[in-house]
C-alpha positions in Angstrom: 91.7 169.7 136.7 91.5 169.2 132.8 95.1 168.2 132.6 94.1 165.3 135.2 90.9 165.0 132.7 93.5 164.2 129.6 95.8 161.7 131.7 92.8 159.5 132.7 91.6 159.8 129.2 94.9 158.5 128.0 95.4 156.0 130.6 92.2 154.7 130.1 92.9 154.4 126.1 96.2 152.6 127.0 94.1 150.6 129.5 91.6 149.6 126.8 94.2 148.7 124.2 96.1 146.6 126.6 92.9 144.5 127.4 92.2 144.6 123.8 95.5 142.7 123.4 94.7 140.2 126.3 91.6 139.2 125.0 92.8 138.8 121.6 95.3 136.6 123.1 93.4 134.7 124.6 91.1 134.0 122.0 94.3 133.1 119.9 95.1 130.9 122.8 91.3 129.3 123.2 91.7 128.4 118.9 94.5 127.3 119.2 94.1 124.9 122.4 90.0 123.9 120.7 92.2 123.0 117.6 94.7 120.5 119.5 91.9 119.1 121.9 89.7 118.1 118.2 93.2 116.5 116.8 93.6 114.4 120.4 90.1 113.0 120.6 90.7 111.8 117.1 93.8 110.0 118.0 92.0 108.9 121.3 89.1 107.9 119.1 92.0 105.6 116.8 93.5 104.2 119.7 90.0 103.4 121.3 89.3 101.4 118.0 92.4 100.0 117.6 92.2 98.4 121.2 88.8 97.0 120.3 90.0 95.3 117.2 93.2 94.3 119.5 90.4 92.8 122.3 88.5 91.5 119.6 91.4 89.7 117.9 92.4 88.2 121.7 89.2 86.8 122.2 89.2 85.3 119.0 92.6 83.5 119.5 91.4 82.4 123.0 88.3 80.6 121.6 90.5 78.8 118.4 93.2 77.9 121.3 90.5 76.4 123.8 88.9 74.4 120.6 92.6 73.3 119.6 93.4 72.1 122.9 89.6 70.3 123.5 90.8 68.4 120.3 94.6 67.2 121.3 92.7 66.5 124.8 90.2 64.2 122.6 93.3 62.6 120.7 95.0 62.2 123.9 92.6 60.6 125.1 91.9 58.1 122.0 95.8 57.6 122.1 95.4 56.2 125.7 92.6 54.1 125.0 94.4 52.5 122.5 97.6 51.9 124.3 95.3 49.9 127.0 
């Protein structure tokens, strides 16, 4: 019975060291997978802005176009009263 004793001893040893080694690994893994997810939302954070400022620009060159085209429309229309 002791010799049984010793292998379970042993086995359990090598048991403990291997799930040791997992869990380290998976911590490694967690850091290292924490540490890309951070560098992502910043880049997510970047593009967010830089779509804002994109939207922001749009809208701006949607309101100078509608006031550029109120004034030819007004010219157009003084052009035509002229003509007449």
């Amino acid at each position: 019975m002791e010799i049984f004793s010793i292998n379970r001893e042993i086995i359990s040893e090598n048991r403990i060291e291997e799930l040791e080694e997992k869990i380290d690994r998976i911590i490694e893994s967690y850091k290292t997978t924490k540490e890309e997810n951070e560098k992502l939302k910043a880049k997510l954070q970047s593009v967010e802005s830089s779509d804002k400022d994109a939207q922001k620009k749009m809208a701006e060159i949607a309101t100078e176009r509608e006031l550029l085209i109120e004034k030819v429309t007004k010219i157009l229309e003084k052009v035509e009263k002229v003509e007449i």
